[in-house]
N, C-alpha and C positions, 0 to 999 in steps of 0.2 A: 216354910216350904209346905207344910202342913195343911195350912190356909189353901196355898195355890192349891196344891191336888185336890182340895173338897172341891175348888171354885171349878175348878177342871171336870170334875165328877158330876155338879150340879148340871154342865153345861152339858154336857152328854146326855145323862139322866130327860133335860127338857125338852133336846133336839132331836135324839136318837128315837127310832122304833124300838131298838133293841141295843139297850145302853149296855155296856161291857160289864159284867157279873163284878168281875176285879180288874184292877185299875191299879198299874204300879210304875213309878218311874221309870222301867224299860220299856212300859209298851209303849208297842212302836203306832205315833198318830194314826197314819194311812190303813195299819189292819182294825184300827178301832171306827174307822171309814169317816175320817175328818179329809176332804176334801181340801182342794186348794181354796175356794171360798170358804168353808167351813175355817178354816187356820186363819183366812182375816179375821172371818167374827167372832172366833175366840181370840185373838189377838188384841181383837174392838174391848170386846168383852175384859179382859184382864187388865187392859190400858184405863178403862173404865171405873173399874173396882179400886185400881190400887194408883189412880193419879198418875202413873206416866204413861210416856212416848218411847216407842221401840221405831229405831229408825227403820226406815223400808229398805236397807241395805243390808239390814242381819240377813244371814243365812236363814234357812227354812229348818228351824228344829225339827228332828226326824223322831225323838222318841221325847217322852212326856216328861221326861228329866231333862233332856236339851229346854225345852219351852219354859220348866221350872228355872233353869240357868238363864234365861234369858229375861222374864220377867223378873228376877232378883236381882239381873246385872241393873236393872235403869229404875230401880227402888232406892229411895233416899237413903243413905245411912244408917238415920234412924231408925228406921223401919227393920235393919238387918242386925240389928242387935238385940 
């Protein structure tokens, strides 16, 4: 989980004018100004880094702990221990 939030952090950090000072699994995407495009390409992004596929039928995580729950859901096994 650790990992994701840096990689979450980084993503903001590069894309953002003005990256969020603090970053915690409640905050919520949309006040952090992650856009509906913005949440593909982090989504691109996260898919990217850690080898899977998130169907396009999950729900739209609303706060950065949904998104961490969902990038762990379709992470190998391995990878969660």
């Amino acid at each position: 989980m650790d990992n994701t939030l840096d990689l979450i952090k980084d993503y903001l950090t590069q894309r953002m004018d003005n990256p969020p000072a603090h970053l915690t699994v409640d905050s919520r995407l949309d006040e952090l100004g992650i856009d509906s495009l913005g949440m593909i390409e982090l989504i691109f992004e996260l898919e990217d880094t850690y080898k899977i596929t998130v169907p396009q039928d999950v729900p739209t995580p609303e706060t950065v702990g949904q998104l961490i729950e969902v990038v762990e859901k379709y992470m190998p096994a391995v990878a969660n221990e």
